[in-house]
Backbone bond lengths (Angstrom), bond angles and torsions (degrees), N, CA, C in turn:
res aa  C-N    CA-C-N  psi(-1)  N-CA   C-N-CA  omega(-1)  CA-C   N-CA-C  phi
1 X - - - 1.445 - - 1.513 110.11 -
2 X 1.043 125.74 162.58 1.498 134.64 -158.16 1.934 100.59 -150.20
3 X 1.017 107.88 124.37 1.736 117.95 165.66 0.867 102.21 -50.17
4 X 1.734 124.16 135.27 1.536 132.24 167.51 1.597 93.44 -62.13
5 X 1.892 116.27 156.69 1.529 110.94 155.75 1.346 98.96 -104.61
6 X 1.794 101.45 167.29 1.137 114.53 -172.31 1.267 114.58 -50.90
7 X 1.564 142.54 -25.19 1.046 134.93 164.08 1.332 136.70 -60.25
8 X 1.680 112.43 -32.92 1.049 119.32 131.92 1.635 167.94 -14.31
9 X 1.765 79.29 -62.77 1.627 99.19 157.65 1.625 122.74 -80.33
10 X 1.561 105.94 6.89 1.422 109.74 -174.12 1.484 115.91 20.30
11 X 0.939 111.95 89.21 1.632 131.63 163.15 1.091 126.27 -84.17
12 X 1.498 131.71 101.24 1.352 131.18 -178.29 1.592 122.94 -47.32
13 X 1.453 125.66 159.07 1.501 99.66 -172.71 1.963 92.95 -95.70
14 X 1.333 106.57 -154.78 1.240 114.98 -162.12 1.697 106.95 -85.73
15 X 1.454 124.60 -30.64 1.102 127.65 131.92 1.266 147.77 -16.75
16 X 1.551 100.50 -46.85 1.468 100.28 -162.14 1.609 91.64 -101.20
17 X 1.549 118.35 -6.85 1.427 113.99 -164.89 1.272 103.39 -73.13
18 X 1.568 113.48 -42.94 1.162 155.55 171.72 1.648 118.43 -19.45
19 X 1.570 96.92 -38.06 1.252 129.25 -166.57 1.354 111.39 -94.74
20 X 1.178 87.98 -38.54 1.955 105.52 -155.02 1.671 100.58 -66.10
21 X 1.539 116.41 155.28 1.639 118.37 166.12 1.798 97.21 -53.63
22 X 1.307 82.17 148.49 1.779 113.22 153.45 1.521 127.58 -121.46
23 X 1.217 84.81 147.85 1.608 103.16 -177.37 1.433 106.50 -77.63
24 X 1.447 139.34 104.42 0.886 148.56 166.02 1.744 126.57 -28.95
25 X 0.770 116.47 64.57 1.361 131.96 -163.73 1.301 127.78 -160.67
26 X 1.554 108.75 108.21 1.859 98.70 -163.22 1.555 114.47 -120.37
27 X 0.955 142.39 102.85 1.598 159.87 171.82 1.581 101.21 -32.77
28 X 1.240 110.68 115.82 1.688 112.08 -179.78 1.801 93.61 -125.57
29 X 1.342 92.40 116.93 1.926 117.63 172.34 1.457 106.28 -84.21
30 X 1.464 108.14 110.28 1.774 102.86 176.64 1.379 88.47 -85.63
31 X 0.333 129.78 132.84 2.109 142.92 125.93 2.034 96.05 62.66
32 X 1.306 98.36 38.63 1.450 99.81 -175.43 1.575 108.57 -85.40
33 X 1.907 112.54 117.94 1.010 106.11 -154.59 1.859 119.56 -90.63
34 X 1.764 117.30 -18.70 1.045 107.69 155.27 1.316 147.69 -91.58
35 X 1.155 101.43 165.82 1.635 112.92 -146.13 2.221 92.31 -82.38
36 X 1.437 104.30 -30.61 1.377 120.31 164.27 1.258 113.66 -38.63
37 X 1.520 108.76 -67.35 1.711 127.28 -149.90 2.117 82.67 -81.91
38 X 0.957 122.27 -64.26 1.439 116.26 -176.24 1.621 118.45 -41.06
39 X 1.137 109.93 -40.28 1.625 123.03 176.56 2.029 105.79 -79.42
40 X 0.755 112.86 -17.06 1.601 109.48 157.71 1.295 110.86 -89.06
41 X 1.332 126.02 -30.16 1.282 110.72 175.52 1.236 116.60 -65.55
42 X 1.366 119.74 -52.02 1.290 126.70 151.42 1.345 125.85 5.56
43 X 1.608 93.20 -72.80 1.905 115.45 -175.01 1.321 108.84 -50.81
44 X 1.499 101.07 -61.22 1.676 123.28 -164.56 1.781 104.93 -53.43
45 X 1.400 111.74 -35.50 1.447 123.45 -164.04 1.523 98.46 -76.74
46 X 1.263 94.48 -44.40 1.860 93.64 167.77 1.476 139.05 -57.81
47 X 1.241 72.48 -43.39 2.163 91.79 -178.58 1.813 92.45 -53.76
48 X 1.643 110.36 -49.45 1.535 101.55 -152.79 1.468 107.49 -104.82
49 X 1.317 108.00 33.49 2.010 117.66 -174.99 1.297 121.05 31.90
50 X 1.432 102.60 79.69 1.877 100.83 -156.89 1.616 90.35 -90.37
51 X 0.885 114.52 -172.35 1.656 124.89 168.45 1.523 106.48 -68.46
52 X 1.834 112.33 -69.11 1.159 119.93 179.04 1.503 97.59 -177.41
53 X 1.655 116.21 174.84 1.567 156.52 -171.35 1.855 91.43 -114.04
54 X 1.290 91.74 141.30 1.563 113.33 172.21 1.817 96.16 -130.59
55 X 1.330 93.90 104.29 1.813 95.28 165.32 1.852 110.51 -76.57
56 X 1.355 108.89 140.49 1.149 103.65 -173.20 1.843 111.25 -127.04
57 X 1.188 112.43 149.87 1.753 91.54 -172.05 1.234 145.72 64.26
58 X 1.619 104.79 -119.71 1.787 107.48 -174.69 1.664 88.30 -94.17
59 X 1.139 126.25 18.59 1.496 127.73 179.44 1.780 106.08 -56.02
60 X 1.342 111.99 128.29 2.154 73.20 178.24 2.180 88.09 -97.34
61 X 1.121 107.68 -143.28 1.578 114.69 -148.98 1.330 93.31 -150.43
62 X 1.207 121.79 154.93 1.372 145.04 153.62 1.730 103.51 -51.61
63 X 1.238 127.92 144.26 1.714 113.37 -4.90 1.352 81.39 -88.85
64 X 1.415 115.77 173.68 1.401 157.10 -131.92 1.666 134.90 151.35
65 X 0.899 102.38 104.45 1.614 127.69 -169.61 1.923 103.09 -49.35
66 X 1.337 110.50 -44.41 1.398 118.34 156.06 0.867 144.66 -74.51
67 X 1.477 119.92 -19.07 1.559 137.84 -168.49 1.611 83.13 -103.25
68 X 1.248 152.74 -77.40 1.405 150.21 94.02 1.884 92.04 72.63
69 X 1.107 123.97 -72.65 1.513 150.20 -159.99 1.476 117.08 -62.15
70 X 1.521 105.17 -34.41 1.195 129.98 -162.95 1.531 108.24 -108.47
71 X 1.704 104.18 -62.44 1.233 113.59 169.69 1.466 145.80 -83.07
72 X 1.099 84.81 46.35 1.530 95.97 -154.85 1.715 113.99 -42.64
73 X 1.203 92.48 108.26 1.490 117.97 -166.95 1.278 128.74 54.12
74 X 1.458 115.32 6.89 1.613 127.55 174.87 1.454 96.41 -68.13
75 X 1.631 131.78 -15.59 1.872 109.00 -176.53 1.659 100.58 -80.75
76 X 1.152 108.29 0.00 1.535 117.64 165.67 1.381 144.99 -40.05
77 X 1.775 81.15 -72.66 1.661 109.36 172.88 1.316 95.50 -95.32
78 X 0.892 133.11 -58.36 2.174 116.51 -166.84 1.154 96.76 -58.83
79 X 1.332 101.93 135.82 1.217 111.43 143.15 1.457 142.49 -115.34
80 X 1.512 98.92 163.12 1.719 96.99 -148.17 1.224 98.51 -145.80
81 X 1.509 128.40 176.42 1.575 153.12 175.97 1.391 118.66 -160.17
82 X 1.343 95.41 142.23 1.447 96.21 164.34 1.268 132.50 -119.89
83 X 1.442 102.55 153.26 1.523 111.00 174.64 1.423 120.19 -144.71
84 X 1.754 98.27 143.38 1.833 132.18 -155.39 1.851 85.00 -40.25
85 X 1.326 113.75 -71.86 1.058 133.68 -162.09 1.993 114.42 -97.01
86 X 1.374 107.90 128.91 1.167 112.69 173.28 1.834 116.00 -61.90
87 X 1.356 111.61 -46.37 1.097 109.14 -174.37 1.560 114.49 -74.81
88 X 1.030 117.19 -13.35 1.602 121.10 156.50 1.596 106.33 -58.60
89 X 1.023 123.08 -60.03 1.073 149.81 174.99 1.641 109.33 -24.54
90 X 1.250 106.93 -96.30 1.710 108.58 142.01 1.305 132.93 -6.34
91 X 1.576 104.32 -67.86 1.194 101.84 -176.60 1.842 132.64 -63.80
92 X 1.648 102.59 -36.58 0.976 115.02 137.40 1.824 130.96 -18.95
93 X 0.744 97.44 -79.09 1.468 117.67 -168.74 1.555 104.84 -56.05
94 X 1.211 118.64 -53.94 1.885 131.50 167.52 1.653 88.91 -52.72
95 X 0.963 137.26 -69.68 1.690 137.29 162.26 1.737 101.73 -3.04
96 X 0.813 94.51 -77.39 1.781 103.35 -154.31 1.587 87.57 -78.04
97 X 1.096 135.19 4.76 1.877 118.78 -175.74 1.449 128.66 107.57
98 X 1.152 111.06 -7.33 1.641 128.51 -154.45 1.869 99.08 -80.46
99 X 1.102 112.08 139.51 1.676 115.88 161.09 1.238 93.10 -89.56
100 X 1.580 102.27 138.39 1.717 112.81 176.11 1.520 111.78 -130.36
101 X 1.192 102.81 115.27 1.156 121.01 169.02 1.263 157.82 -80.11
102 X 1.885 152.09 92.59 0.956 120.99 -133.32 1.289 107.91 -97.02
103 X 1.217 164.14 130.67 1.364 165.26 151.11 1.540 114.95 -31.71
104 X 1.017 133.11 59.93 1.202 142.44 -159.08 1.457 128.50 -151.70
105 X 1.670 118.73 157.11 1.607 105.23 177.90 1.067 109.71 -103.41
106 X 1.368 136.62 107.72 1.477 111.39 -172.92 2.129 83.38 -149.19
107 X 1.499 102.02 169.19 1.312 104.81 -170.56 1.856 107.44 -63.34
108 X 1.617 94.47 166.48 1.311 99.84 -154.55 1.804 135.12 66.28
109 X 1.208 106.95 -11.26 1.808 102.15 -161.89 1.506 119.88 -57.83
110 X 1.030 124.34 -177.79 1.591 111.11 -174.01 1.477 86.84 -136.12
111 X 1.771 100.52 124.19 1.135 105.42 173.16 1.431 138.72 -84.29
112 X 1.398 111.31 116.73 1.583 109.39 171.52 1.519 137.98 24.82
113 X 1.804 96.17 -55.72 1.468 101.16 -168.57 1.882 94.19 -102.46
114 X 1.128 98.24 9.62 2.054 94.90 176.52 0.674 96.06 -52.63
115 X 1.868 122.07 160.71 1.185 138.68 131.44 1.998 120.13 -66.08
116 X 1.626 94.43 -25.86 1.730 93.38 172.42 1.681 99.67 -72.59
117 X 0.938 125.51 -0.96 1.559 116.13 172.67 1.596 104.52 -66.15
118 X 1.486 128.56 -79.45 1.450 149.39 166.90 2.072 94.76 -8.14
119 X 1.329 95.33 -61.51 1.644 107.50 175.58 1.444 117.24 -29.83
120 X 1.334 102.58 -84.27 1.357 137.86 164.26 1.950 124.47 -9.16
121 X 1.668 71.95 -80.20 1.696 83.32 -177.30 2.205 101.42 -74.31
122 X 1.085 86.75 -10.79 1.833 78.28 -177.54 1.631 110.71 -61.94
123 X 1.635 104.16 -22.18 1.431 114.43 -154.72 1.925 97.04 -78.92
124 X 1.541 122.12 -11.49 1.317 125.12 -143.61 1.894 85.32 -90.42
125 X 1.546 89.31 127.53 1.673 97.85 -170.55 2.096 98.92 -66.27
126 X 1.250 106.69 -54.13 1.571 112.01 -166.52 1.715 120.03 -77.58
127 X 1.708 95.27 -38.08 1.727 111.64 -164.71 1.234 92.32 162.54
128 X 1.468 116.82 166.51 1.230 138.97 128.59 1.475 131.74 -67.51
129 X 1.722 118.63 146.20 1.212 130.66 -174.32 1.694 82.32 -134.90
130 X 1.957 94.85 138.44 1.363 89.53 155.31 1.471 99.14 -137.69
131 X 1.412 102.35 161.61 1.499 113.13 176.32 1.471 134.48 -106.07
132 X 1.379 108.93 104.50 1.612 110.14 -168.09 1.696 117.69 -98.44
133 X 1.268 102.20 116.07 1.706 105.89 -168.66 1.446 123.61 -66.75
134 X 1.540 115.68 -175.23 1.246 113.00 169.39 1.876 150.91 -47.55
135 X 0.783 170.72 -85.36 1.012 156.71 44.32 1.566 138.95 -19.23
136 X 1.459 91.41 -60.82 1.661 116.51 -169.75 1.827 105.76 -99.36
137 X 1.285 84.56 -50.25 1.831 100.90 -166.85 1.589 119.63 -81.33
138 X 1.510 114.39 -14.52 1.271 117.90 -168.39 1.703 123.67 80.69
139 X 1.260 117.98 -146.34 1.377 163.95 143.15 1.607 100.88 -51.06
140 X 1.230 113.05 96.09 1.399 123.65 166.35 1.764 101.50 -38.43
141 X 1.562 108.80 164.13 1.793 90.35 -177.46 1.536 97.10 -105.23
142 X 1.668 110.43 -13.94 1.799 88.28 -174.13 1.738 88.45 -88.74
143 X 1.269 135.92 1.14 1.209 127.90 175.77 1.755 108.96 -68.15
144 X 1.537 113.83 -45.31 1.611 119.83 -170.37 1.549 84.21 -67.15
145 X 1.558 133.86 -40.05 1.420 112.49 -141.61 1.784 102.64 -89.59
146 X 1.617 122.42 3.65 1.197 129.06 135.88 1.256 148.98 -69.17
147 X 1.501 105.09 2.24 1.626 129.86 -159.18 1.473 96.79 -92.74
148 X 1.103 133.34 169.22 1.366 144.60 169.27 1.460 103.16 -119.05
149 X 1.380 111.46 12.98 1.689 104.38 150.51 1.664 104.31 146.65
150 X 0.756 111.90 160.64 1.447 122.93 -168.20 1.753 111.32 -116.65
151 X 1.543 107.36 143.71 1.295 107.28 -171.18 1.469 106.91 -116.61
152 X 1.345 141.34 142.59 1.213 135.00 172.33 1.482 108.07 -116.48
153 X 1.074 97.92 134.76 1.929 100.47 167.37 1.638 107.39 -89.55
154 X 1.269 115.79 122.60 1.226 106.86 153.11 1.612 140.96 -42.32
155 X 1.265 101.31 136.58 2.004 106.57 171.62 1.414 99.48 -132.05
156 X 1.536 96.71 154.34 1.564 86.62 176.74 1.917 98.00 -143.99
157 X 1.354 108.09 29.65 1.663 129.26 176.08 1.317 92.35 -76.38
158 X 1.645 103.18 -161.42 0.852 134.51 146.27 1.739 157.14 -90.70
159 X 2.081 75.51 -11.96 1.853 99.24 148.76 1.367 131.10 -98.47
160 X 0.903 100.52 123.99 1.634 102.72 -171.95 2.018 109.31 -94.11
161 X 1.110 117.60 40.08 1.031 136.86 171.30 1.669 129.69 -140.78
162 X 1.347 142.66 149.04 1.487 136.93 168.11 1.924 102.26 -115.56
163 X 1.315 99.54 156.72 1.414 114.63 153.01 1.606 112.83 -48.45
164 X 1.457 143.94 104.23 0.861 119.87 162.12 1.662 157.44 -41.97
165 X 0.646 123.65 -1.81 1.525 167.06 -178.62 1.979 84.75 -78.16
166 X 1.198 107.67 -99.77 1.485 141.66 138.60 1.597 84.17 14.50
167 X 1.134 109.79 -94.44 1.823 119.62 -158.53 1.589 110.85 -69.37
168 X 1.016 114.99 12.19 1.677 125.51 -154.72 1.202 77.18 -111.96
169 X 1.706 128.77 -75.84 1.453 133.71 -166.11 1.543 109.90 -62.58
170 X 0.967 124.24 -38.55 1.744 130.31 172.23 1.358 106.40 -52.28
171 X 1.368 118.18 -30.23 1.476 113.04 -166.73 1.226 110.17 -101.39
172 X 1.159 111.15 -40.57 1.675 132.91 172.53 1.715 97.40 -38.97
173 X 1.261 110.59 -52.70 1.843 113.13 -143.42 1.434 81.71 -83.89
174 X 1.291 125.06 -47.26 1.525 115.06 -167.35 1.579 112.26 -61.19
175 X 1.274 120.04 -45.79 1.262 146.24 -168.95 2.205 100.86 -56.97
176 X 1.571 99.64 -73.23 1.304 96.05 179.19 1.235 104.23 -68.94
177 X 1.406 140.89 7.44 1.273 129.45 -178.10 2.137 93.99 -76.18
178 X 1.430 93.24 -59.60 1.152 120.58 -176.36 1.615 116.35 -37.45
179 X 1.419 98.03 -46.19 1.498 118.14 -173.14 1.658 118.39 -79.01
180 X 0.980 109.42 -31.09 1.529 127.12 170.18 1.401 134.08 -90.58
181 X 1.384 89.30 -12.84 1.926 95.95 166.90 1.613 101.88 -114.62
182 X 1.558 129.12 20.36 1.348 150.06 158.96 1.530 102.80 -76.13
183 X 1.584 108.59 -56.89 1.675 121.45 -176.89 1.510 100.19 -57.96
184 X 1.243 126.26 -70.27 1.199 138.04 -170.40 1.749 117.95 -23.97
């Protein structure tokens, strides 16, 4: 086997991404404080043509020398906004039609690998939004108690936590998996 080259992998430029449909699905950063973990989101949001990222808070923003690091040039093509407050944020988003989701473990959640997940998000009139928390703290709690439901990924270690970054792409892949064989 032989590595595709970049010509190969035909890669659209930043323009044409620009252009291209999106997958209805927008990544909301509560108060996520590295500049690392935000710039993968970035990437990940790119790879899978999301709609867009909502930075929220102590989030910092493009451009960024760190965010920059990660994403290498994905703060480019996504597009994104920010806002002071997450629950603005949210609220917004229920505004325009969106099911919003919190990324979180908390009682009731519907896990990842459900089949009531597929259910769920089918019901979302505009897209899905999901919400990925802080480092330490998560999912603000009056942020989940605006959510129309919370998603948990399964673990079955002995950590009951991921890198966010980490839980962003886990959710992402399942999610547009979900969302695109909906179109189909």
């Amino acid at each position: 086997m032989n590595k595709l080259s970049m010509d190969e992998l035909g890669r659209m430029s930043v323009d044409e991404y620009k252009q291209s449909e999106k997958l209805p699905l927008v990544v909301v950063l509560d108060n996520v404080r590295s500049q690392n973990n935000i710039g993968s989101v970035f990437r990940t949001s790119d790879a899978f043509a999301l709609a867009g990222i909502c930075l929220c808070g102590i989030c910092s923003t493009p451009p960024h020398r760190d965010i920059h690091k990660t994403a290498l040039g994905a703060e480019d093509s996504v597009d994104w906004q920010y806002f002071e407050e997450t629950t603005d944020c949210v609220r917004d988003l229920k505004a325009k039609g969106y099911a919003v989701y919190a990324i979180e473990q908390v009682h009731n959640s519907i896990m990842l690998d459900s089949p009531a997940l597929a259910e769920s998000i089918g019901r979302a009139e505009k897209g899905v939004a999901i919400v990925m928390g802080n480092e330490v703290e998560g999912v603000q709690e009056e942020v989940i108690d605006l959510c129309d439901g919370s998603i948990e990924i399964p673990q079955y270690g002995t950590k009951h936590s991921l890198n966010v970054s980490c839980s962003a792409a886990i959710t992402i892949w399942q999610l547009q998996t979900l969302m695109r064989a909906k179109r189909k």
